[in-house]
mmCIF file of the N, C-alpha and C atoms, coordinates in Angstrom:
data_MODEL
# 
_entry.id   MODEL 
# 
loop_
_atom_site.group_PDB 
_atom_site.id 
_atom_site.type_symbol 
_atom_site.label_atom_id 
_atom_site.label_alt_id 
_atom_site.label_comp_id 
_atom_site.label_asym_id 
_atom_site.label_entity_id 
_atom_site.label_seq_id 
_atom_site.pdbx_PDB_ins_code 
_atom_site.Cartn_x 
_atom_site.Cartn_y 
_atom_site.Cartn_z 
_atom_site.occupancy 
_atom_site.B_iso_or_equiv 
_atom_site.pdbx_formal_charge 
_atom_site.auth_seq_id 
_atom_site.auth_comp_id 
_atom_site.auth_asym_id 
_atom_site.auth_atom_id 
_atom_site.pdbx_PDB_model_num 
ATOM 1   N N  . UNK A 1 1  ? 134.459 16.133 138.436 1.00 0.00 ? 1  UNK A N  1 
ATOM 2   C CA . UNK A 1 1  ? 135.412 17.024 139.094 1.00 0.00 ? 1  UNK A CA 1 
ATOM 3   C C  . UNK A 1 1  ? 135.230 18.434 138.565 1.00 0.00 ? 1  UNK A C  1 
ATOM 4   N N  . UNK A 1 2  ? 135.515 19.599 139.000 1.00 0.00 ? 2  UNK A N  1 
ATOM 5   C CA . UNK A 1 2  ? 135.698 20.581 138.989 1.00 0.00 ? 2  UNK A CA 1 
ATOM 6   C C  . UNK A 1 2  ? 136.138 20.814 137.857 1.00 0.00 ? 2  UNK A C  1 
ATOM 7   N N  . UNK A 1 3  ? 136.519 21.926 137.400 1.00 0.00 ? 3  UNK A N  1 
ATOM 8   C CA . UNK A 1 3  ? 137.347 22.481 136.311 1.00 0.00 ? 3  UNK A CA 1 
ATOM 9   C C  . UNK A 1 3  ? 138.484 23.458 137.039 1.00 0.00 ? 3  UNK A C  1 
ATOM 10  N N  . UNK A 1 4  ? 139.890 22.758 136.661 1.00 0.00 ? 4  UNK A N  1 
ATOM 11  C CA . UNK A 1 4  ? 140.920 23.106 136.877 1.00 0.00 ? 4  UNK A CA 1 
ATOM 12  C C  . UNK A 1 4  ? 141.557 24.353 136.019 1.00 0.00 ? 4  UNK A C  1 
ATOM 13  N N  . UNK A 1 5  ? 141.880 25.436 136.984 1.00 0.00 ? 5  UNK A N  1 
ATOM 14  C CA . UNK A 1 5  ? 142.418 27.207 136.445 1.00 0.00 ? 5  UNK A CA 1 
ATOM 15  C C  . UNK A 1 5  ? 143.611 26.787 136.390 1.00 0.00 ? 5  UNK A C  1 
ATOM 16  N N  . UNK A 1 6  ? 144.680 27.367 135.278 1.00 0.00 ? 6  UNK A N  1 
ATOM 17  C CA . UNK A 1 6  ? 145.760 27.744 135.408 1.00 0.00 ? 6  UNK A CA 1 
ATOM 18  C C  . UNK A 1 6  ? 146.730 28.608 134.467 1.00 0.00 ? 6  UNK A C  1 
ATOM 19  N N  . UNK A 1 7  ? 147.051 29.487 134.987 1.00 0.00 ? 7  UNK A N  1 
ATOM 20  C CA . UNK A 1 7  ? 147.830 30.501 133.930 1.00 0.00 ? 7  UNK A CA 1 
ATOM 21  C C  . UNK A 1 7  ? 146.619 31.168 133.208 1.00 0.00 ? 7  UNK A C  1 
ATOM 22  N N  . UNK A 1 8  ? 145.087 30.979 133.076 1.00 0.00 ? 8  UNK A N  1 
ATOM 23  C CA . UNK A 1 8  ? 144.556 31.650 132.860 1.00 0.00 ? 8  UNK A CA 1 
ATOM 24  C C  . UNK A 1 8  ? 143.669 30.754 131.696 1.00 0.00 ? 8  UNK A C  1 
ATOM 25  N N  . UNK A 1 9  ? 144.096 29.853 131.468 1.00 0.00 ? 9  UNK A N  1 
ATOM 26  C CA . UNK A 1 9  ? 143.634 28.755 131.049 1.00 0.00 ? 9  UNK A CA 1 
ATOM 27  C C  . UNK A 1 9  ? 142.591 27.500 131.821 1.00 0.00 ? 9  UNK A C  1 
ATOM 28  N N  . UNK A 1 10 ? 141.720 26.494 131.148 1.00 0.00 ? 10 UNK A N  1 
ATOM 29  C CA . UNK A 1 10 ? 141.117 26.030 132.173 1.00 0.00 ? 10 UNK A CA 1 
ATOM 30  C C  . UNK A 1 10 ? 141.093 24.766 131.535 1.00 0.00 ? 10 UNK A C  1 
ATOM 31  N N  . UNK A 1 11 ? 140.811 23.972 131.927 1.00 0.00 ? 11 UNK A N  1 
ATOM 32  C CA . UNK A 1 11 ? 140.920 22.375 132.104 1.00 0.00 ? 11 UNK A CA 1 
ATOM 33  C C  . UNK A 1 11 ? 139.905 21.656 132.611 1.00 0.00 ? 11 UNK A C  1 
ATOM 34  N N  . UNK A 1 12 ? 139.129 20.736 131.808 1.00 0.00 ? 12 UNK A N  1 
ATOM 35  C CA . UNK A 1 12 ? 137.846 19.895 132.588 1.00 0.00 ? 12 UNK A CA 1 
ATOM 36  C C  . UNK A 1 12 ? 138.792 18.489 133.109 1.00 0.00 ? 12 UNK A C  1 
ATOM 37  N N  . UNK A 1 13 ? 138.289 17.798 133.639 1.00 0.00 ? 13 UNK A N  1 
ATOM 38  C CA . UNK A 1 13 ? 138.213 16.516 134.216 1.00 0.00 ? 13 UNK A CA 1 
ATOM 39  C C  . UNK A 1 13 ? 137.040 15.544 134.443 1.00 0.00 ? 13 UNK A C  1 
ATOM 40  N N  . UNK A 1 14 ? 136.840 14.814 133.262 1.00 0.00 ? 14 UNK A N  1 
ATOM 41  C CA . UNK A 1 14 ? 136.061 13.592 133.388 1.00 0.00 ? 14 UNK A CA 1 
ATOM 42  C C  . UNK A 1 14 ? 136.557 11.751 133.551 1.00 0.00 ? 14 UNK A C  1 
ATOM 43  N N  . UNK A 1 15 ? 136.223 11.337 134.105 1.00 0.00 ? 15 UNK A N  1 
ATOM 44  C CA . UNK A 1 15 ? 136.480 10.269 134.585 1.00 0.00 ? 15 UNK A CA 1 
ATOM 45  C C  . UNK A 1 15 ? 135.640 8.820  133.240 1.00 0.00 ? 15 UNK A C  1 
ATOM 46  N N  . UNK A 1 16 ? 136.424 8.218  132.456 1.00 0.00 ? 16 UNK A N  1 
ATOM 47  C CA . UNK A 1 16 ? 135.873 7.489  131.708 1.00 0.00 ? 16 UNK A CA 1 
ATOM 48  C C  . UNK A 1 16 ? 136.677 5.524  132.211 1.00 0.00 ? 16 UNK A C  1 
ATOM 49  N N  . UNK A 1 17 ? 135.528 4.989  132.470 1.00 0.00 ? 17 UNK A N  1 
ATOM 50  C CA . UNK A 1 17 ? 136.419 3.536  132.949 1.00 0.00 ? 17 UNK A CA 1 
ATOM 51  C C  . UNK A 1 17 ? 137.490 3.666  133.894 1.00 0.00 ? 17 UNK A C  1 
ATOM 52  N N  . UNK A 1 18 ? 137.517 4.427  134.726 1.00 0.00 ? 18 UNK A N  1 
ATOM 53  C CA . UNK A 1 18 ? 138.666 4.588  135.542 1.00 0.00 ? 18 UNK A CA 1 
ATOM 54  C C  . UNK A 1 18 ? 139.533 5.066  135.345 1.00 0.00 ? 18 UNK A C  1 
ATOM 55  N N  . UNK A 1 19 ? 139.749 5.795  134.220 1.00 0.00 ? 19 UNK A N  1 
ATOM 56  C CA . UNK A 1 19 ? 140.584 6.739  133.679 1.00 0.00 ? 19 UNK A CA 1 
ATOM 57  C C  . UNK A 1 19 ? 140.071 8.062  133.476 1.00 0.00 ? 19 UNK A C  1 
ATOM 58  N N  . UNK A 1 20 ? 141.048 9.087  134.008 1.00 0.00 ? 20 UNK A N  1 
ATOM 59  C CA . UNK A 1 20 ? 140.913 9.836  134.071 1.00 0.00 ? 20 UNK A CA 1 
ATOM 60  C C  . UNK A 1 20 ? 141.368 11.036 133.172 1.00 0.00 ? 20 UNK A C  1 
ATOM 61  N N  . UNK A 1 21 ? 140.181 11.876 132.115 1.00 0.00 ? 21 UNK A N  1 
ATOM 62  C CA . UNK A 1 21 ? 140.891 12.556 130.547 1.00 0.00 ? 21 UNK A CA 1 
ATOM 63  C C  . UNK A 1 21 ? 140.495 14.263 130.833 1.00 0.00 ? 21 UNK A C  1 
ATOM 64  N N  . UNK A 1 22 ? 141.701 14.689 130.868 1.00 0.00 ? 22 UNK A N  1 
ATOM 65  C CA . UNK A 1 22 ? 141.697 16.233 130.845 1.00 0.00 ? 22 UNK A CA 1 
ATOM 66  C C  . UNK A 1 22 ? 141.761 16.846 129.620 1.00 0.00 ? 22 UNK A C  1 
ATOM 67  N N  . UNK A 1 23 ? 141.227 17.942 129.492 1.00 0.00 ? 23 UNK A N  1 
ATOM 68  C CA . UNK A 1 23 ? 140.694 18.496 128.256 1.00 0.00 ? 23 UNK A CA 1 
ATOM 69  C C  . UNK A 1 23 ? 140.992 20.384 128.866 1.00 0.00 ? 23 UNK A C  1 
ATOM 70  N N  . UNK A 1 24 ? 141.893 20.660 127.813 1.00 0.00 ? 24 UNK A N  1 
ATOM 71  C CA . UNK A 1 24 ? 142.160 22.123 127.839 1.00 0.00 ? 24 UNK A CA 1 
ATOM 72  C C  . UNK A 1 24 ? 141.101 22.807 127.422 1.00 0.00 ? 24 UNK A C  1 
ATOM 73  N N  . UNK A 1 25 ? 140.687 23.435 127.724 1.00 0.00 ? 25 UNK A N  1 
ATOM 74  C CA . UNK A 1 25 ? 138.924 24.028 127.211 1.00 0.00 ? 25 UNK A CA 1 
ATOM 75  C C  . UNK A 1 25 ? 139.397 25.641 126.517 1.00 0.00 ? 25 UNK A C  1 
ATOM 76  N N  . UNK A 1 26 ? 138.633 26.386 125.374 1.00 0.00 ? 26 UNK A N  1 
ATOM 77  C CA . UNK A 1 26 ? 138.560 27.806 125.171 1.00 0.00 ? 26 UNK A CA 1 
ATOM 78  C C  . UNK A 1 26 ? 139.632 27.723 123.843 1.00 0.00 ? 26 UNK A C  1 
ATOM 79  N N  . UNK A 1 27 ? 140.163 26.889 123.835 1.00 0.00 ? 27 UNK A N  1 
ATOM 80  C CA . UNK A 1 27 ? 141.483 26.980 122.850 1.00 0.00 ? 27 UNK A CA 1 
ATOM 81  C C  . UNK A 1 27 ? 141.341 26.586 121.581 1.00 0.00 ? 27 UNK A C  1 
ATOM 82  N N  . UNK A 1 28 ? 141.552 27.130 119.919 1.00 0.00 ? 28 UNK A N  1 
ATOM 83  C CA . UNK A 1 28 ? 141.578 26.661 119.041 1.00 0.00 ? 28 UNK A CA 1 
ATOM 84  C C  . UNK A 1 28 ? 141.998 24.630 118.648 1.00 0.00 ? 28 UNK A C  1 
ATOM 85  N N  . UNK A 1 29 ? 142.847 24.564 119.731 1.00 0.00 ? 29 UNK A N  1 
ATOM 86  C CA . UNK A 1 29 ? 143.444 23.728 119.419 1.00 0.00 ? 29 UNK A CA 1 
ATOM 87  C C  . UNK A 1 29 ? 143.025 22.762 120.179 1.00 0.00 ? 29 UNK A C  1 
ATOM 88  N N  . UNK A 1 30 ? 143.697 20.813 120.112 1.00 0.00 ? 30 UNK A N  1 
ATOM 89  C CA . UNK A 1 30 ? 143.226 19.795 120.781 1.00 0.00 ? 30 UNK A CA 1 
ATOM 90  C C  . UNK A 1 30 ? 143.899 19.489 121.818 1.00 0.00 ? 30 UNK A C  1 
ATOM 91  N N  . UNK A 1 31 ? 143.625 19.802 123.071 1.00 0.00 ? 31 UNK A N  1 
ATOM 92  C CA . UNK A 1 31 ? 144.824 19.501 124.106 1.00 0.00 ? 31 UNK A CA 1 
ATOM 93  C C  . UNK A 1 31 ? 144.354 18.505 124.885 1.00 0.00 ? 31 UNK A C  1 
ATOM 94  N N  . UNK A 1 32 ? 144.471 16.748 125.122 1.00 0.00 ? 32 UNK A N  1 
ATOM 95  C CA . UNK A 1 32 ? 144.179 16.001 125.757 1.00 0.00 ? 32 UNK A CA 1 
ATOM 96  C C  . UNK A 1 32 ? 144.826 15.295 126.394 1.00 0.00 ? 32 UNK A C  1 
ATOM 97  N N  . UNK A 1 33 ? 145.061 15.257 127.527 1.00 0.00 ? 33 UNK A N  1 
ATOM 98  C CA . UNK A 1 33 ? 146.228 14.064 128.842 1.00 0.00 ? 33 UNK A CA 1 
ATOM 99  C C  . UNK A 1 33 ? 144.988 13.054 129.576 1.00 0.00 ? 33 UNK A C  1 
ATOM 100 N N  . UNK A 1 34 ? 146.010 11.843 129.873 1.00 0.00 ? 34 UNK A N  1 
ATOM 101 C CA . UNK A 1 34 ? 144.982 11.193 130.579 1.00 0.00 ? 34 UNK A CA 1 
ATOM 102 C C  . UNK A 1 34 ? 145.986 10.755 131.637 1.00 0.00 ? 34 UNK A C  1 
ATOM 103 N N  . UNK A 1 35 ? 144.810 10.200 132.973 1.00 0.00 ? 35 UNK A N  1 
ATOM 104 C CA . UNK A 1 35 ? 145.811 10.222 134.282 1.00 0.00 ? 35 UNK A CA 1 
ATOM 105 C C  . UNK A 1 35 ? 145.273 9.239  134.464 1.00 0.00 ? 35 UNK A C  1 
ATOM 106 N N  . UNK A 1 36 ? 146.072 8.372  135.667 1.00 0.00 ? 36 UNK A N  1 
ATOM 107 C CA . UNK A 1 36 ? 145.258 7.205  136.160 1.00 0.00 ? 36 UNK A CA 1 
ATOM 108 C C  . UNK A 1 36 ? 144.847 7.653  137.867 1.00 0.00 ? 36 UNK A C  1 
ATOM 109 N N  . UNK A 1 37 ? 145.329 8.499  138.382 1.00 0.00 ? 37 UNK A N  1 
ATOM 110 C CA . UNK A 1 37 ? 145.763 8.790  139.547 1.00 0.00 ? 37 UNK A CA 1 
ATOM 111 C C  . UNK A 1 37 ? 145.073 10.040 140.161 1.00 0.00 ? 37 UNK A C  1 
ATOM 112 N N  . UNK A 1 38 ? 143.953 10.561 140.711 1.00 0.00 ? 38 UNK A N  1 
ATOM 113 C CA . UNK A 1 38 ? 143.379 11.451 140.708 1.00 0.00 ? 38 UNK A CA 1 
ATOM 114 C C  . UNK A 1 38 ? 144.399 12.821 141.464 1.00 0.00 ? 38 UNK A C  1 
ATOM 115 N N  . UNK A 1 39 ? 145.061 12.412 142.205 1.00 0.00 ? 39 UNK A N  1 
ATOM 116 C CA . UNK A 1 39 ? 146.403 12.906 142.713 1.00 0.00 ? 39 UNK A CA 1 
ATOM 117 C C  . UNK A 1 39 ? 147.071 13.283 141.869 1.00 0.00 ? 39 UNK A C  1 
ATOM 118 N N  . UNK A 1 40 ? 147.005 13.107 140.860 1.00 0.00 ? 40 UNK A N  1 
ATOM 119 C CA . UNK A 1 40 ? 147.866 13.616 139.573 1.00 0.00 ? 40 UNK A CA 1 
ATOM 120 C C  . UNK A 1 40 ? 147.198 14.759 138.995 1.00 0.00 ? 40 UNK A C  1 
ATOM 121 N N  . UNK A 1 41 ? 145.983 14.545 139.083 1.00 0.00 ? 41 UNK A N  1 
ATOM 122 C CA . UNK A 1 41 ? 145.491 15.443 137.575 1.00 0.00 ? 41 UNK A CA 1 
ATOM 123 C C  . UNK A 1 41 ? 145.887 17.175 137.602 1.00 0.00 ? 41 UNK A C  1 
ATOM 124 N N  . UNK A 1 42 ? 145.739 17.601 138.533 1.00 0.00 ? 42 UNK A N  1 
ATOM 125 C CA . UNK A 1 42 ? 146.245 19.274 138.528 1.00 0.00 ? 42 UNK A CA 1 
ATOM 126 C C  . UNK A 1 42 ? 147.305 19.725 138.079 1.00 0.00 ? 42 UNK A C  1 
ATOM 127 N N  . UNK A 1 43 ? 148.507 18.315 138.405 1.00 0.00 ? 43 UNK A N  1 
ATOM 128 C CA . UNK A 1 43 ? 149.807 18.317 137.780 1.00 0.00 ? 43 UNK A CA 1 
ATOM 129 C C  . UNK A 1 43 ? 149.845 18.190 136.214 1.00 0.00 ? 43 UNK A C  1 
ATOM 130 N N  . UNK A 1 44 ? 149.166 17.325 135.924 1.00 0.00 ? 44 UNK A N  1 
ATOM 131 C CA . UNK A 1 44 ? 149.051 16.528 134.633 1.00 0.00 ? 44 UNK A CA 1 
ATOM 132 C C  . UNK A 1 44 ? 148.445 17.792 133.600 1.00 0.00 ? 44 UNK A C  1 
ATOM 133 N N  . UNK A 1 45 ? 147.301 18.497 134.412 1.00 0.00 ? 45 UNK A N  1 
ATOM 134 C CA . UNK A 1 45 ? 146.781 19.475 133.623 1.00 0.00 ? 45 UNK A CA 1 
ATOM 135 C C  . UNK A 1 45 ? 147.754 20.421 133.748 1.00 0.00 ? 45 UNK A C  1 
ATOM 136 N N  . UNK A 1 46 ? 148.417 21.032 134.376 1.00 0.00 ? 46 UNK A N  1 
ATOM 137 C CA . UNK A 1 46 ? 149.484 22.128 134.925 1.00 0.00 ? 46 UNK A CA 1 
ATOM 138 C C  . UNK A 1 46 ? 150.792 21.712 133.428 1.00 0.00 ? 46 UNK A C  1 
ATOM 139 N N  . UNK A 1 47 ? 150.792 20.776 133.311 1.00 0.00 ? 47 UNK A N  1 
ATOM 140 C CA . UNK A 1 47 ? 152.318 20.317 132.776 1.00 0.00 ? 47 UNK A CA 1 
ATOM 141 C C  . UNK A 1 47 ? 151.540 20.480 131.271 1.00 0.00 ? 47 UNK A C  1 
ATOM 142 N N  . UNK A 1 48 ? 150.436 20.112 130.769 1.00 0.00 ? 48 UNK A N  1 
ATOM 143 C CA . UNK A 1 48 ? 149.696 19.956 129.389 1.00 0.00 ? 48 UNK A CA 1 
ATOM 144 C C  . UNK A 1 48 ? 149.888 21.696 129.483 1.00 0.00 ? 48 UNK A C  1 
ATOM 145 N N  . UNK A 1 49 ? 149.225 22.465 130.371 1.00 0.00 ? 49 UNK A N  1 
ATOM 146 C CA . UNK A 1 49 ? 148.981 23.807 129.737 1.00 0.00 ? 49 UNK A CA 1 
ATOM 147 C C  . UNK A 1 49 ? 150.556 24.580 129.979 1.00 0.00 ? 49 UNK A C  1 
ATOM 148 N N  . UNK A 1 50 ? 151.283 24.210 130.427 1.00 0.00 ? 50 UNK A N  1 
ATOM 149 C CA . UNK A 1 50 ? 152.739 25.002 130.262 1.00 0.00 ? 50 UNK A CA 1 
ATOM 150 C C  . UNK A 1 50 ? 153.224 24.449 128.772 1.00 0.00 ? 50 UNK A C  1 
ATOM 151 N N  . UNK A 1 51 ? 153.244 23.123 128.536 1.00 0.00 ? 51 UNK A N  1 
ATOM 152 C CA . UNK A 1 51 ? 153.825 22.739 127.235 1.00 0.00 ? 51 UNK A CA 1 
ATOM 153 C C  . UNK A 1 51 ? 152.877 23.384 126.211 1.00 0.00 ? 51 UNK A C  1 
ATOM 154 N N  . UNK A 1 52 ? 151.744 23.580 125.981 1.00 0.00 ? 52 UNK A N  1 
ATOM 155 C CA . UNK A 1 52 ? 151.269 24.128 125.402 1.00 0.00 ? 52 UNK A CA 1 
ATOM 156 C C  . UNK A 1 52 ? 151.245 25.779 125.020 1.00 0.00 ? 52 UNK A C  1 
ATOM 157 N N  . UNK A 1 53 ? 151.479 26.528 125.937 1.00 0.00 ? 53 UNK A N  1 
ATOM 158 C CA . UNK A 1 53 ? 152.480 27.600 126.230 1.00 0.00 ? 53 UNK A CA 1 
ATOM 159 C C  . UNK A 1 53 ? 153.543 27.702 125.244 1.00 0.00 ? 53 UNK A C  1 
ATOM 160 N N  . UNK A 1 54 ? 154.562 26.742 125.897 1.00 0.00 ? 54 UNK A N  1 
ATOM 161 C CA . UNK A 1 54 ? 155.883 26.908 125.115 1.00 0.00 ? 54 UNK A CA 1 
ATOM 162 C C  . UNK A 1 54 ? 155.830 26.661 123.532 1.00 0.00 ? 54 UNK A C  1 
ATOM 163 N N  . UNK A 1 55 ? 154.766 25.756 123.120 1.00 0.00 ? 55 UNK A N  1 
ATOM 164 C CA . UNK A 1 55 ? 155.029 25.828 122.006 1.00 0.00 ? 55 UNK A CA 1 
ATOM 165 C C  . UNK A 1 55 ? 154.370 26.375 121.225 1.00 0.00 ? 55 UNK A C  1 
ATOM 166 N N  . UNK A 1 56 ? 153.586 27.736 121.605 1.00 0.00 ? 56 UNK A N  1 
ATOM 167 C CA . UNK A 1 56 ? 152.865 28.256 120.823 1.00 0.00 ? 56 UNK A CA 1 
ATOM 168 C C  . UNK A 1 56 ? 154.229 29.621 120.785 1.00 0.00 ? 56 UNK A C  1 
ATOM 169 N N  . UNK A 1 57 ? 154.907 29.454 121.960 1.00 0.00 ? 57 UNK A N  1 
ATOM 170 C CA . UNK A 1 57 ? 155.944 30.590 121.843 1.00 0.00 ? 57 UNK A CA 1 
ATOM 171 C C  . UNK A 1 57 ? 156.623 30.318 121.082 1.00 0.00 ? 57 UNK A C  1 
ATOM 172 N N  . UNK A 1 58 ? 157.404 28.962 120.701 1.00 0.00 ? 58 UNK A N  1 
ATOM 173 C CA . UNK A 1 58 ? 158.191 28.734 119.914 1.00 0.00 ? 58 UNK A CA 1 
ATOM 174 C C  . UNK A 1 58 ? 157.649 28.596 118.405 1.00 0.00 ? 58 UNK A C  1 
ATOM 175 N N  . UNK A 1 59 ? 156.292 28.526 118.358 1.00 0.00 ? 59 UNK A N  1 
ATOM 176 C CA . UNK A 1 59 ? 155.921 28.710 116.619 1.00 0.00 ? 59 UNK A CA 1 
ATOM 177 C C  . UNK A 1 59 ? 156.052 30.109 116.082 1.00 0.00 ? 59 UNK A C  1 
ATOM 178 N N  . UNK A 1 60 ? 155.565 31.020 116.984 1.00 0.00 ? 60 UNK A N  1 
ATOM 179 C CA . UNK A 1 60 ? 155.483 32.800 116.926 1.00 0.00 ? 60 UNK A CA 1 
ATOM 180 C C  . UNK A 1 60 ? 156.563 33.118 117.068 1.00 0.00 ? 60 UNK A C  1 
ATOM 181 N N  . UNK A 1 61 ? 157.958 31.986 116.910 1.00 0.00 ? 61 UNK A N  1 
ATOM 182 C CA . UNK A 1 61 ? 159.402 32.772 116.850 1.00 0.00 ? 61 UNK A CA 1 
ATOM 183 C C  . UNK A 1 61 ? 160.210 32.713 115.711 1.00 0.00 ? 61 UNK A C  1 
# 
């Protein structure tokens, strides 16, 4: 699959055994969700990189 944009952030999608593992890419840190549902994943990645967001706001407070 493609690599998923959002907020300026980006997101791979590889498919392992039928599962499906998103990976926040560019970032110091480890950001990994897994989906079963390919219908999901933009969400799944969308919801990983907002929480990830918030809590980098809430450490810098």
């Amino acid at each position: 699959m493609k690599p998923i944009t959002y907020k300026g952030y980006q997101a791979s999608v590889e498919r392992q055994d039928g599962t499906l593992f998103i990976k926040i890419l560019h970032i110091d840190d480890l950001l990994l969700a897994e989906c079963e549902d390919s219908r999901l994943v933009e969400a799944t990645a969308r919801a990983l990189i907002d929480d990830y967001i918030q809590t980098r706001i809430e450490l810098a407070a």
